[in-house]
TISEVO-323526 format. One record per residue (C-alpha): x, y negated, z negated. Coordinates in Angstrom, 3 decimals, decimal comma. Layout:
BEGIN
{c1: X; c2: Y; c3: Z}
...
end
This chain:
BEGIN
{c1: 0,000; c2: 0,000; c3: 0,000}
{c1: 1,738; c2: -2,505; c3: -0,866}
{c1: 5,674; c2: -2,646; c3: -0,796}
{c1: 8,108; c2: -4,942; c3: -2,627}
{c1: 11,641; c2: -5,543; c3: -0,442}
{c1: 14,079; c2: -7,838; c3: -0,996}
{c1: 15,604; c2: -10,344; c3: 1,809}
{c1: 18,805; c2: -10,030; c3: 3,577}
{c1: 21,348; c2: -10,583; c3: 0,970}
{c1: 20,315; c2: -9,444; c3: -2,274}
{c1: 17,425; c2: -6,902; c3: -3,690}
{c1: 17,084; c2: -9,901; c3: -6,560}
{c1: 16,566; c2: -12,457; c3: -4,208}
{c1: 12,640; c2: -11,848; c3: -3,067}
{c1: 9,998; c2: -10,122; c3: -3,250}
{c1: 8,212; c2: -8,760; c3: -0,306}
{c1: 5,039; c2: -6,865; c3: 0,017}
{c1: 1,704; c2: -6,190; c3: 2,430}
{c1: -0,762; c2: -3,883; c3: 1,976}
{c1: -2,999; c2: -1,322; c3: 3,645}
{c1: -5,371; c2: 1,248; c3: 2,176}
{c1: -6,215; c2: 9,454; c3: 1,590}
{c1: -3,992; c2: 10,463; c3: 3,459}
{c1: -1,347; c2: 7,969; c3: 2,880}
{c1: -1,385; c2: 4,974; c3: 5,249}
{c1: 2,038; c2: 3,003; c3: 5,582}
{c1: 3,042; c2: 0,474; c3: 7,402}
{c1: 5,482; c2: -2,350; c3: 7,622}
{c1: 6,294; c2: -5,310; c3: 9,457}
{c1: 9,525; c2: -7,355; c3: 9,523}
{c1: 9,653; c2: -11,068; c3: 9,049}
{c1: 12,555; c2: -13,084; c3: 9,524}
{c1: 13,948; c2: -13,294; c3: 5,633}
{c1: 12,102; c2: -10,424; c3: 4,152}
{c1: 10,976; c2: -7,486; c3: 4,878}
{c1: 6,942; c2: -6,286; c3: 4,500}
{c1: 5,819; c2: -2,934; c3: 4,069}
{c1: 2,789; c2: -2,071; c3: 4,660}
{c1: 1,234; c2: 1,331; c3: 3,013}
{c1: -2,179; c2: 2,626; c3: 3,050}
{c1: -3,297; c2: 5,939; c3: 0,996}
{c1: -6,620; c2: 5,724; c3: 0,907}
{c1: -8,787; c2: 5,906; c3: 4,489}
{c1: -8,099; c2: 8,695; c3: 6,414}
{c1: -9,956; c2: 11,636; c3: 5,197}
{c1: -11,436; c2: 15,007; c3: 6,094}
{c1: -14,437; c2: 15,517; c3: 6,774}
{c1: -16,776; c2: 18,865; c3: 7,691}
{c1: -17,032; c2: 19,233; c3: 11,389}
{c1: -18,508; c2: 22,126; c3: 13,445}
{c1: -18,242; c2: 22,048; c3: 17,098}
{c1: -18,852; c2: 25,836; c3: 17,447}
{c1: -21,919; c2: 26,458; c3: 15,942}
{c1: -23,725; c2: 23,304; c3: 15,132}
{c1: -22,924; c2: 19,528; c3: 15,211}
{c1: -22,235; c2: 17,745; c3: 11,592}
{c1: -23,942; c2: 14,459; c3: 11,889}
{c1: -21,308; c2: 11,858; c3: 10,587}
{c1: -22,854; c2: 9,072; c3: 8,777}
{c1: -22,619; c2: 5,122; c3: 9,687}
{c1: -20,013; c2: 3,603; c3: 7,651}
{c1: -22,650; c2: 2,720; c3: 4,559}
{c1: -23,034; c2: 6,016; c3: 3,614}
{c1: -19,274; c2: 6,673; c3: 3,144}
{c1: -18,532; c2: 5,016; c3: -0,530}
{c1: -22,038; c2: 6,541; c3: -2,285}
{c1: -22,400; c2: 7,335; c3: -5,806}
{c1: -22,923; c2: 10,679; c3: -7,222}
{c1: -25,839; c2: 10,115; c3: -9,079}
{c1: -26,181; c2: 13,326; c3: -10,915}
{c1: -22,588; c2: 14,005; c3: -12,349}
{c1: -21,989; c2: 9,895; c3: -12,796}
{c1: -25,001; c2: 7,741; c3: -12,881}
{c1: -22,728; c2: 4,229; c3: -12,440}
{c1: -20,345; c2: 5,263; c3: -10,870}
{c1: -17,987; c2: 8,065; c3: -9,421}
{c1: -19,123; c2: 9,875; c3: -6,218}
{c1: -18,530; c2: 13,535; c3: -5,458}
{c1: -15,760; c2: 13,421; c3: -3,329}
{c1: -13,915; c2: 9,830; c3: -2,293}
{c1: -11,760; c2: 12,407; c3: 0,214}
{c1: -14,585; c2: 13,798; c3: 2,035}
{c1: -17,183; c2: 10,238; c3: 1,870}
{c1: -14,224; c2: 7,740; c3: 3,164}
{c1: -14,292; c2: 7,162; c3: 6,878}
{c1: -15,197; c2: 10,898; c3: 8,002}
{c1: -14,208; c2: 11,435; c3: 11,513}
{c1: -12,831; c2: 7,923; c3: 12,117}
{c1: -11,505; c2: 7,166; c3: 15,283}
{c1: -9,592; c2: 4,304; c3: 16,096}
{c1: -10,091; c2: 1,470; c3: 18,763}
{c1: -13,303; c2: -0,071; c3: 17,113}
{c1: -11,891; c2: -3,738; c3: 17,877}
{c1: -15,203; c2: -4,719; c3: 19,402}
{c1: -16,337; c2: -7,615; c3: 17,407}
{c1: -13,756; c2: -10,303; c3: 16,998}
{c1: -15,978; c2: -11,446; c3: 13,805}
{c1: -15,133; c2: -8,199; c3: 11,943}
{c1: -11,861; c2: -7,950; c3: 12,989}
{c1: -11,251; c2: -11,317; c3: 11,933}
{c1: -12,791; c2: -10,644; c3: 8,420}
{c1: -11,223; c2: -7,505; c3: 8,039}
{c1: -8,346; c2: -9,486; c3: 8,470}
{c1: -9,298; c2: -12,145; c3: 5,534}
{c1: -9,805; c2: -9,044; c3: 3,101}
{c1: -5,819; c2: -8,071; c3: 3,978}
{c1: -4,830; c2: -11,551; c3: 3,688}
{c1: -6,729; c2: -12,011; c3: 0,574}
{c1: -5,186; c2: -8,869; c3: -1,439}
{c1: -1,761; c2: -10,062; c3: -0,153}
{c1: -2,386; c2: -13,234; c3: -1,755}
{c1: -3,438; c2: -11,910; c3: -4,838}
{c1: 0,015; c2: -9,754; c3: -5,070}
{c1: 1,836; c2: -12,236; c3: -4,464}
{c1: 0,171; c2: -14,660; c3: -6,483}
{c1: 1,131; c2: -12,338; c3: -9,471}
{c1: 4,614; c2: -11,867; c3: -8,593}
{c1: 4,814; c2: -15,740; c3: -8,222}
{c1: 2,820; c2: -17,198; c3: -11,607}
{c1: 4,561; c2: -14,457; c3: -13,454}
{c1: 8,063; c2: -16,362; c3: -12,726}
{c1: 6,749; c2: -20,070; c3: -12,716}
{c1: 5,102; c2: -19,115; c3: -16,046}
{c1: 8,056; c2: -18,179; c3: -17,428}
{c1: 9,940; c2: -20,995; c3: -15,959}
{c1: 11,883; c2: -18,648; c3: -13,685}
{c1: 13,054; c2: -20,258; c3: -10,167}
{c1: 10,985; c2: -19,561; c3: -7,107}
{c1: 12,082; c2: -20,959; c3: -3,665}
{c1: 9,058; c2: -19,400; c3: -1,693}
{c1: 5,865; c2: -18,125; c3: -1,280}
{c1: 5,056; c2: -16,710; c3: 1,875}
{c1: 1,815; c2: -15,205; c3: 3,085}
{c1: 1,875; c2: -13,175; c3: 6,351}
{c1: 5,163; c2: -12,464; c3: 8,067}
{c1: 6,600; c2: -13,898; c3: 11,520}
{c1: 6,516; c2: -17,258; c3: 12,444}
{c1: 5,422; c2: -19,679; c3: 10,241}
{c1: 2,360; c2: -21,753; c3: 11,291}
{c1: 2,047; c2: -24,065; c3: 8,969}
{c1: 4,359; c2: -25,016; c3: 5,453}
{c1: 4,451; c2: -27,463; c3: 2,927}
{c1: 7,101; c2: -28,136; c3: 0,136}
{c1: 6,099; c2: -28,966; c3: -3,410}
{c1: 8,362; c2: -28,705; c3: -6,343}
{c1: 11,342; c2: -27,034; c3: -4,620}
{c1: 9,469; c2: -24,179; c3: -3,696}
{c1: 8,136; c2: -23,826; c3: 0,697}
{c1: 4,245; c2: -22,977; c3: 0,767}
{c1: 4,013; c2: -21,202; c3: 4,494}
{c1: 1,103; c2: -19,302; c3: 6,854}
{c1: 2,750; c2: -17,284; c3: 8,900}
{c1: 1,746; c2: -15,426; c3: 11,980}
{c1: 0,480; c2: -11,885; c3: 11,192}
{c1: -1,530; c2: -11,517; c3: 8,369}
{c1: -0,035; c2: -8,496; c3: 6,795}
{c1: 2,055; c2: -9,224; c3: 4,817}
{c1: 4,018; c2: -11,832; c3: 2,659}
{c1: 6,770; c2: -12,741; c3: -0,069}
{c1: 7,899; c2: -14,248; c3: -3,123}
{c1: 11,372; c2: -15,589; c3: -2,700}
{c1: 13,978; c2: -17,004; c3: -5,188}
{c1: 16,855; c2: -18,385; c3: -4,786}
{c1: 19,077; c2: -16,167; c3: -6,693}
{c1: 21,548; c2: -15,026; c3: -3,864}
{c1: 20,734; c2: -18,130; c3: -1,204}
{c1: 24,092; c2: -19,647; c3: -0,563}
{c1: 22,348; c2: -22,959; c3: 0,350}
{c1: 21,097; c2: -23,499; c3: -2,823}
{c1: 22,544; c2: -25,440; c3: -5,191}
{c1: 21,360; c2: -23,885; c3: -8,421}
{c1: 24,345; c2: -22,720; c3: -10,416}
{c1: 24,656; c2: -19,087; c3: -9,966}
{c1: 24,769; c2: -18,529; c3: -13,914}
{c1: 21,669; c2: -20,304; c3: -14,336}
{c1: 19,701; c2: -18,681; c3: -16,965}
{c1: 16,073; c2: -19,451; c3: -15,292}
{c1: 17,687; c2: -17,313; c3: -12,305}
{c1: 15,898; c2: -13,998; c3: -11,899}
{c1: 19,068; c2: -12,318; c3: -11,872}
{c1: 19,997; c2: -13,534; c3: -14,820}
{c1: 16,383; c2: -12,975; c3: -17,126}
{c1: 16,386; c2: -10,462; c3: -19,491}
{c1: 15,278; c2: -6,848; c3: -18,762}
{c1: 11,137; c2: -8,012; c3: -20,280}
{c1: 10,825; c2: -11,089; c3: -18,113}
{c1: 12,117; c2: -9,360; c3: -14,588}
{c1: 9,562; c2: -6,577; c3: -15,183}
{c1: 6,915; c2: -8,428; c3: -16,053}
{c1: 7,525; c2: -10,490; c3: -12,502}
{c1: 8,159; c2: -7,460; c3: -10,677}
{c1: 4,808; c2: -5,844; c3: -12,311}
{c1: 2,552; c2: -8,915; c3: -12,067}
{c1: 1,636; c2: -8,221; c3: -8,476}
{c1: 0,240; c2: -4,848; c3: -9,366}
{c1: -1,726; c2: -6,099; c3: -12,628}
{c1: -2,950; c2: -8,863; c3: -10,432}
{c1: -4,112; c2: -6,552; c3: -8,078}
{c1: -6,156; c2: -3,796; c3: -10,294}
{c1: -7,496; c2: -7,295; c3: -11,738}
{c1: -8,810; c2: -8,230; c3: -8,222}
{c1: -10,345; c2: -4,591; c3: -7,678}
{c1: -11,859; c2: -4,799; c3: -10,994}
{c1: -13,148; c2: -8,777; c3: -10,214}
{c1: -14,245; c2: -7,339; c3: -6,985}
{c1: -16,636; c2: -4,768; c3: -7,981}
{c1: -17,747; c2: -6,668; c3: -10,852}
{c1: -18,961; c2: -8,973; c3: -8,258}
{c1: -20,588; c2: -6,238; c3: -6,008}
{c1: -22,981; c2: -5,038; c3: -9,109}
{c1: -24,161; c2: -8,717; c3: -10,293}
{c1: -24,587; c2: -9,502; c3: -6,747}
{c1: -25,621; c2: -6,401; c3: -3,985}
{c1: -25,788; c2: -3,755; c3: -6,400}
{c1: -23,664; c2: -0,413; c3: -6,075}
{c1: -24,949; c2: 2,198; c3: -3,948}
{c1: -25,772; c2: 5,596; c3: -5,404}
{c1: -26,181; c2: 8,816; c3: -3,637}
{c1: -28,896; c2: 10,880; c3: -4,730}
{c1: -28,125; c2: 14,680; c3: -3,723}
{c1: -31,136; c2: 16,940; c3: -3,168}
{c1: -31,086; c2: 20,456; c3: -2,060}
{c1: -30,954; c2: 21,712; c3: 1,493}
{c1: -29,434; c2: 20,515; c3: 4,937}
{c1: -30,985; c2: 18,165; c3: 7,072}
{c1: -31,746; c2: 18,827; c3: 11,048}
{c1: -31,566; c2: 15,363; c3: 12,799}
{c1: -31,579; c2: 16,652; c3: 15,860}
{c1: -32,112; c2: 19,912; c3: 17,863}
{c1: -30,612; c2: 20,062; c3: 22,150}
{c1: -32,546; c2: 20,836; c3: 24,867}
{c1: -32,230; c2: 25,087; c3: 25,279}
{c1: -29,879; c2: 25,702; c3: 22,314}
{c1: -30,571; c2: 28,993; c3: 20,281}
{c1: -32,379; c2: 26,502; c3: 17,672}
{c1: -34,665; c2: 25,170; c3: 20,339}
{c1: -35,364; c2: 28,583; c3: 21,636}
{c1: -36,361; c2: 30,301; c3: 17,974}
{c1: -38,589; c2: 27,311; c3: 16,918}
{c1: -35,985; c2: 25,159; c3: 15,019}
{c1: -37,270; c2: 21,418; c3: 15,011}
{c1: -35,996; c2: 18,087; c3: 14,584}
{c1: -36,501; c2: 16,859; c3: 10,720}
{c1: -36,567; c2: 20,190; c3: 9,257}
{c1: -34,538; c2: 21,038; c3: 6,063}
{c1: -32,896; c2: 24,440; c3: 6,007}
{c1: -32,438; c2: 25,761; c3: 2,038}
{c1: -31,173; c2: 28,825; c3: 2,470}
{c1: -29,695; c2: 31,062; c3: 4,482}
{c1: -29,888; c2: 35,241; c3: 4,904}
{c1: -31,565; c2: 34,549; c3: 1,266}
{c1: -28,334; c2: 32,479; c3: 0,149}
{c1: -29,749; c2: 29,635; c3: -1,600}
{c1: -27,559; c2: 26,205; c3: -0,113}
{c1: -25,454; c2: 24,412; c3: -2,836}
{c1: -27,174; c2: 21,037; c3: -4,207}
{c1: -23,938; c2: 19,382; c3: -2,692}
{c1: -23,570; c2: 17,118; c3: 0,473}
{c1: -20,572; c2: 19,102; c3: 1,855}
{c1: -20,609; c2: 22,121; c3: 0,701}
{c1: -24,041; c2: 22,972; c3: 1,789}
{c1: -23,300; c2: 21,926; c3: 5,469}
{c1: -20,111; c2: 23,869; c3: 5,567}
{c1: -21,551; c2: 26,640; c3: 4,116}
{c1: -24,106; c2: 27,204; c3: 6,481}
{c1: -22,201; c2: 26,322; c3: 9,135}
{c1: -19,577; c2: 29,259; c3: 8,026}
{c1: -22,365; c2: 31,955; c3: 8,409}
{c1: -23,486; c2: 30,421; c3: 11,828}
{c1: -19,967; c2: 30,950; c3: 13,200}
{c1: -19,864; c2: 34,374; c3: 11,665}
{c1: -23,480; c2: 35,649; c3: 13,173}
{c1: -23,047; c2: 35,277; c3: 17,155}
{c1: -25,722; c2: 37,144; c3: 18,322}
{c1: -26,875; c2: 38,142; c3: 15,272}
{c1: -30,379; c2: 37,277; c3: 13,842}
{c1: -29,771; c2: 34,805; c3: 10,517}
{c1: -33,198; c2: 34,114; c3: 8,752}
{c1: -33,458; c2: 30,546; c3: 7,648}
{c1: -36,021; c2: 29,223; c3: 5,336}
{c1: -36,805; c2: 26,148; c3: 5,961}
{c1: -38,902; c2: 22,914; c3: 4,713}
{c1: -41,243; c2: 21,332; c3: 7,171}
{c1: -43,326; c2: 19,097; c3: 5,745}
{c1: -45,058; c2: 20,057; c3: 3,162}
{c1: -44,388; c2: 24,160; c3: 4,100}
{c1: -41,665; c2: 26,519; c3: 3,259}
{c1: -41,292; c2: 28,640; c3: 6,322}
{c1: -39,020; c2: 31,685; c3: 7,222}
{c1: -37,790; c2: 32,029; c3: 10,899}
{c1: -35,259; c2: 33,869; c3: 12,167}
{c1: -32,531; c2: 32,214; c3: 14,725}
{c1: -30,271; c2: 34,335; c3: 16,585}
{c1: -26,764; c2: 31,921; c3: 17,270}
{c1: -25,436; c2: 31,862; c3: 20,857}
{c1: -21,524; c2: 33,132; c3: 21,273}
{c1: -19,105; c2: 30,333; c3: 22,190}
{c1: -16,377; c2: 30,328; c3: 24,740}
{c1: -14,133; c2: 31,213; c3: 20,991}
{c1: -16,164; c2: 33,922; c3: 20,186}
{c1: -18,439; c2: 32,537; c3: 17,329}
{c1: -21,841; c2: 31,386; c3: 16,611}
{c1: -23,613; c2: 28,499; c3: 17,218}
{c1: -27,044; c2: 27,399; c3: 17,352}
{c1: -27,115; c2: 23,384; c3: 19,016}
{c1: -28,124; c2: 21,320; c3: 16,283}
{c1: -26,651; c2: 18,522; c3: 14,465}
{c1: -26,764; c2: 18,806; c3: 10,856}
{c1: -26,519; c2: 15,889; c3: 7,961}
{c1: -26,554; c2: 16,238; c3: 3,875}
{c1: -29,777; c2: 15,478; c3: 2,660}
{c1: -29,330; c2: 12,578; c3: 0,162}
{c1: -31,230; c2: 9,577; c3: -0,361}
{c1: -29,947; c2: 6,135; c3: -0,907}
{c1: -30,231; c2: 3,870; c3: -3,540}
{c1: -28,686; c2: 0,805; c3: -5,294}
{c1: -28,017; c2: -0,076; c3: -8,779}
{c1: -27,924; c2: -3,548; c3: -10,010}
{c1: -26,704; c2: -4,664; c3: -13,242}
{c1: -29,047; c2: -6,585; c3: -15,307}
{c1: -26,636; c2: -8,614; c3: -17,471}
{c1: -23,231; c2: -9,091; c3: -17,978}
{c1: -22,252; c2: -6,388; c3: -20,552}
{c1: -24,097; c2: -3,648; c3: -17,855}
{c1: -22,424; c2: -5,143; c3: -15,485}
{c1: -18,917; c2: -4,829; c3: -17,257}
{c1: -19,741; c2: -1,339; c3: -18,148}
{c1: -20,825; c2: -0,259; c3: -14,003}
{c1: -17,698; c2: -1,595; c3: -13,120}
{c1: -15,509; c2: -0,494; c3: -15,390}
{c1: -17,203; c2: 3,441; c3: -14,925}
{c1: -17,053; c2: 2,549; c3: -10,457}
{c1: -13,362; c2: 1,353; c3: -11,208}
{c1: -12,689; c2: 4,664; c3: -12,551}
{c1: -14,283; c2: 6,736; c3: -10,392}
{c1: -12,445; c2: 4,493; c3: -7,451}
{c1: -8,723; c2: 4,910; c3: -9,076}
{c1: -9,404; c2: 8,628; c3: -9,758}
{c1: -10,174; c2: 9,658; c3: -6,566}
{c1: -7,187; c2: 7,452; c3: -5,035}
{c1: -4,687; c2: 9,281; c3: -7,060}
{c1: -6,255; c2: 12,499; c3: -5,883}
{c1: -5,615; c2: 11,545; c3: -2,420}
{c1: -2,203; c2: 10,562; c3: -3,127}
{c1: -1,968; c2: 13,790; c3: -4,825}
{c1: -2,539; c2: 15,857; c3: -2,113}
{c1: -1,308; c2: 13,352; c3: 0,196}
{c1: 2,238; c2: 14,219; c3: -1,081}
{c1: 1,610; c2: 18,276; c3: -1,998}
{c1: 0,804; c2: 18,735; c3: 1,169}
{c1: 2,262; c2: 16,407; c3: 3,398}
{c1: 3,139; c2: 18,683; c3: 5,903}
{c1: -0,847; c2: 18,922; c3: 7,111}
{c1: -1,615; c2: 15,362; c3: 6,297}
{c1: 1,942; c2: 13,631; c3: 8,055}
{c1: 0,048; c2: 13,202; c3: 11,506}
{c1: -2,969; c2: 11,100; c3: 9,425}
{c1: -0,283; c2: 8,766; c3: 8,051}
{c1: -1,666; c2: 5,172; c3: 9,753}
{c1: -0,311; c2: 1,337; c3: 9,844}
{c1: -1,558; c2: -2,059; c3: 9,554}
{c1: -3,253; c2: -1,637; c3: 13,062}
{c1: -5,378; c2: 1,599; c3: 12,140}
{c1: -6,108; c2: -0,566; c3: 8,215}
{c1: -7,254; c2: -3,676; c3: 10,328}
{c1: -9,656; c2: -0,985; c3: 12,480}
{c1: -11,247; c2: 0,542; c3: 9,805}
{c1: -11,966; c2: -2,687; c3: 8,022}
{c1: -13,343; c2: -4,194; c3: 11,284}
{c1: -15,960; c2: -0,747; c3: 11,097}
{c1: -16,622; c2: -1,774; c3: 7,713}
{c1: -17,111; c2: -4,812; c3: 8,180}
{c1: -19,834; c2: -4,114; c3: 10,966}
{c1: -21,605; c2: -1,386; c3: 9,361}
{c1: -22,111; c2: -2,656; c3: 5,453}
{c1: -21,497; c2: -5,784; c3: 2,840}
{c1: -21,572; c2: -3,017; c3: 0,094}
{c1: -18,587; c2: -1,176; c3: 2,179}
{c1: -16,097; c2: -4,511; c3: 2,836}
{c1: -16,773; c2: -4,761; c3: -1,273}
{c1: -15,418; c2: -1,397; c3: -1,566}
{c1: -12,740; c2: -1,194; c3: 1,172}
{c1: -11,394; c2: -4,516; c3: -0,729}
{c1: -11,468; c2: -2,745; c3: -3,960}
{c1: -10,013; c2: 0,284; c3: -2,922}
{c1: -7,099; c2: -1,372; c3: -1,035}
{c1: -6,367; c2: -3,368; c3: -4,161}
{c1: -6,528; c2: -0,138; c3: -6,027}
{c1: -4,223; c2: 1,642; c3: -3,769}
{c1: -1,573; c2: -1,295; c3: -3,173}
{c1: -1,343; c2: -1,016; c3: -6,692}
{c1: -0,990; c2: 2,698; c3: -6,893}
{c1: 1,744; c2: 2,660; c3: -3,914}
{c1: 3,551; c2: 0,257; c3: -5,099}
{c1: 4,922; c2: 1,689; c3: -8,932}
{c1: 6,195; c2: 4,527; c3: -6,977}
{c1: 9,790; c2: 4,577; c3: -7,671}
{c1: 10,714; c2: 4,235; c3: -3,837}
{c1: 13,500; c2: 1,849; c3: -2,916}
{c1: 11,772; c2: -1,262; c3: -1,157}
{c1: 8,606; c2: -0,757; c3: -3,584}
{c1: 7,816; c2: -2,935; c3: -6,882}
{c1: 8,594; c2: 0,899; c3: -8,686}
{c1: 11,976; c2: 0,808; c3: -7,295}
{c1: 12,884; c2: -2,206; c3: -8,276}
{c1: 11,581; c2: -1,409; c3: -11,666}
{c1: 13,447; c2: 1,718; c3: -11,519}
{c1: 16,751; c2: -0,239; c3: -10,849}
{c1: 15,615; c2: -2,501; c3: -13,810}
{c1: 14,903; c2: 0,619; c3: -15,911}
{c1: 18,258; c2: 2,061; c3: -15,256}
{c1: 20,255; c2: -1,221; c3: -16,138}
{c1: 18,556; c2: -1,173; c3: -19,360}
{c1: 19,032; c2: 2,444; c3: -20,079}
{c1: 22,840; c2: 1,304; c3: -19,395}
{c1: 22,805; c2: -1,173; c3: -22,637}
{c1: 21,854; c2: -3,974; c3: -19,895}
{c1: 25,493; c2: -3,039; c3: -17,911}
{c1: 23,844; c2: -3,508; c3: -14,295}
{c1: 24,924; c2: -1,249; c3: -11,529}
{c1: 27,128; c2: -2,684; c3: -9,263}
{c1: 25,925; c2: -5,048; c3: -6,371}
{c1: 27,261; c2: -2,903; c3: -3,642}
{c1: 25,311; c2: -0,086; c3: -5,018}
{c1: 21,994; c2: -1,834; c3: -5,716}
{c1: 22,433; c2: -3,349; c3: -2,122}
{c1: 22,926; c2: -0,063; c3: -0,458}
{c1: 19,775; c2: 1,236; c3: -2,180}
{c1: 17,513; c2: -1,247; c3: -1,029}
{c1: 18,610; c2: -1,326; c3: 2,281}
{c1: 18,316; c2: 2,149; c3: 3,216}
{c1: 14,898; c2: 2,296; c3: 1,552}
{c1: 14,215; c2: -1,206; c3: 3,770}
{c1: 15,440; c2: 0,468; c3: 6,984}
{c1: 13,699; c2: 3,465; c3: 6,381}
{c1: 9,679; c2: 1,484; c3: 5,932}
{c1: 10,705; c2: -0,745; c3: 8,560}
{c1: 11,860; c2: 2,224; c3: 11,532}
{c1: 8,313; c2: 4,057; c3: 10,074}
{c1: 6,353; c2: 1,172; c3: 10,474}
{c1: 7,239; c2: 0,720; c3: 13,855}
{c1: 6,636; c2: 3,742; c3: 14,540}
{c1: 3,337; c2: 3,472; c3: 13,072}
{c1: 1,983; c2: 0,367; c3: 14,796}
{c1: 2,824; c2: 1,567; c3: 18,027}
{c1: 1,233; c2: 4,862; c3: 17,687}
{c1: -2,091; c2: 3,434; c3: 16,072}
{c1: -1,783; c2: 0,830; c3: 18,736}
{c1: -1,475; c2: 2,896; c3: 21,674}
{c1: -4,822; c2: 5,452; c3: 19,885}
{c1: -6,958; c2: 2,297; c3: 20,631}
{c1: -9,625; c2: 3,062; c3: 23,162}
{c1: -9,486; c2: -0,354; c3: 25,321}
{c1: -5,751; c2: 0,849; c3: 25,222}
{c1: -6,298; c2: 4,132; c3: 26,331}
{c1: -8,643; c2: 2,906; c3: 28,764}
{c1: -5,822; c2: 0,540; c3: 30,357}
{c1: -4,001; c2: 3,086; c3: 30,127}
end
């Protein structure tokens, strides 16, 4: 999510970072002092999909971040992996309004890190020489109390820098209100203050979302839903219709769960080519039994030609006051960080299968353009959870992230406050630079070149 690098000369002398949003999104962008990184864990996810035997309806985007309402009544949903962006595809850059809000949301939880990182050293009287948000070239900058304001190009990133290894400035170099030269408790608390700022934000941000829109809330009941049944399919042919709900299958009653009934059933399908399953079904008022006897695919299993879609109902919640409200939040913040480390979790355990879902700033900027078509209750979330997961990403100790530099920190003090040497310090941080920046490359032009009006052109 959100990576802290240092500039050229020194890992003391700035602060970089960007964000992104489970499998783990990174991404990074250069700028001309500093470095951004750009990370995302959070928006890639798997999702249930049967092309063999029957067609899992994905929802629209507003169904994706829903609310378990029967294991957590405010708050945590069954399965943040499974509900977040199922089957996304990139190259939804259709509307320039959501890509350019989309955009804001970025900028905004940049500015929020960095706003951390930067009142945590004016606060402490610490110097600061800039504050930076985006990377590239600067479009617009304005200088007030020693310290250069600037916009810069490409909203992905930005920087706190200080002046602690700038030969141009003319601050002493054993200045005691030099970072370098803090003790151990005031550089962590400015490296740390852009991750506390931005768990503040997600918290701030849902807080906002229950006084205001209301949280939506999933409401699981049993049985698979039929949207829609094609034109000759096996389904068709043994009486299947549109808006039925199947309960159970060969007598196997379907889990009260959104995807474990689908993939369930789908399982048997694909197991039972030309083989007779006997569905019961809800139409209407009426149980029925029928019997449906799945065609044989091209692969050899079953399917039947129907699209198929949890059945769930949609609510909101909406807090009253501001104690509820405190207390909805506080249970949908939980449920939101839980489920990020989760995806982290098996992000990293098993990175070999998730490696080729690993997206940039481009495929981050996508999915929040989706959002920002399909939902106001998703852009809350897809804030909150990018907050979350900067956060997350970020005290990782990974050289170029706020836990490295911590981890450098941490090791100086473990070493009476004897600081490793310079060389060293500088050789860490750089490879760790090199490395984000050569995979964030990488990144942007592969997520670029997945865009459909680029594969069209192409």
């Amino acid at each position: 999510m959100i990576l802290n690098l240092s500039t050229s000369p020194l890992p003391s002398s700035s602060l970089t970072t960007s964000t992104s949003t489970s499998s783990l999104i990174r991404l990074l962008s250069y700028s001309k002092s500093p470095i951004t990184h750009f990370s995302k864990s959070l928006f890639s996810s798997s999702s249930t999909s049967s092309s063999s035997s029957s067609s899992y309806k994905k929802n629209q985007y507003s169904n994706h971040f829903l609310i378990d309402k029967r294991k957590y009544p405010h708050g945590k949903r069954d399965s943040f992996r499974c509900w977040a962006f199922p089957g996304f595809e990139l190259g939804n850059f259709e509307s320039a309004q959501s890509v350019i809000e989309a955009s804001a949301v970025v900028a905004a939880i940049i500015f929020v890190h960095e706003s951390g990182h930067f009142l945590a050293a004016i606060l402490q009287g610490i110097h600061v020489s800039k504050f930076a948000i985006g990377f590239g070239p600067i479009l617009a900058k304005f200088n007030a109390n020693n310290v250069e304001y600037s916009l810069r190009a490409f909203p992905l990133g930005g920087f706190v820098g200080f002046p602690d290894n700038d030969p141009d400035s003319q601050i002493p170099v054993d200045d005691k209100n030099l970072l370098k030269n803090r003790p151990v408790f005031d550089r962590i608390v400015v490296v740390s203050a852009g991750v506390i700022a931005n768990v503040i934000f997600a918290y701030a941000i849902i807080f906002v979302q229950v006084l205001s829109v209301g949280l939506p809330v999933q409401e699981v009941f049993p049985g698979v839903i039929v949207p829609e049944v094609r034109v000759s399919s096996a389904a068709a042919r043994d009486g299947l219709l549109p808006g039925d709900v199947i309960l159970a299958i060969n007598g196997l009653e379907l889990p009260k769960s959104a995807i474990n009934s689908v993939s369930q059933l789908v399982d048997i399908i694909k197991q039972s080519p030309n083989k007779t399953v006997s569905l019961k079904i809800a139409r209407g008022q009426k149980d029925l039994e029928i019997g449906v006897t799945p065609d044989e695919s091209v692969d050899g299993t079953g399917r039947i030609g129907v699209q198929l879609s949890p059945n769930f109902k949609i609510s909101k919640i909406k807090a009253t006051n501001i104690m509820e409200a405190m207390n909805f939040a506080g249970k949908e913040f939980g449920g939101l960080s839980s489920n990020v480390l989760d995806g982290l979790k098996q992000t990293f355990f098993n990175f070999s299968q998730t490696a080729s879902k690993v997206s940039g700033p481009v495929a981050i900027i996508a999915v929040g353009a989706e959002v920002a078509r399909s939902s106001i209750d998703g852009l809350y979330q897809f804030a909150a959870v990018l907050n979350i997961n900067l956060a997350v990403i970020n005290l990782l100790p990974l050289p170029a992230l706020d836990g490295g530099t911590l981890a450098l920190i941490l090791v100086e003090a473990a070493r009476g406050g004897k600081k490793l040497p310079q060389e060293i310090e500088q050789r860490i941080m750089s490879s760790g630079i090199m490395l984000v920046f050569l995979l964030g490359i990488y990144l942007i032009i592969r997520d670029t070149l997945n865009l459909d009006f680029i594969k069209e052109l192409l």
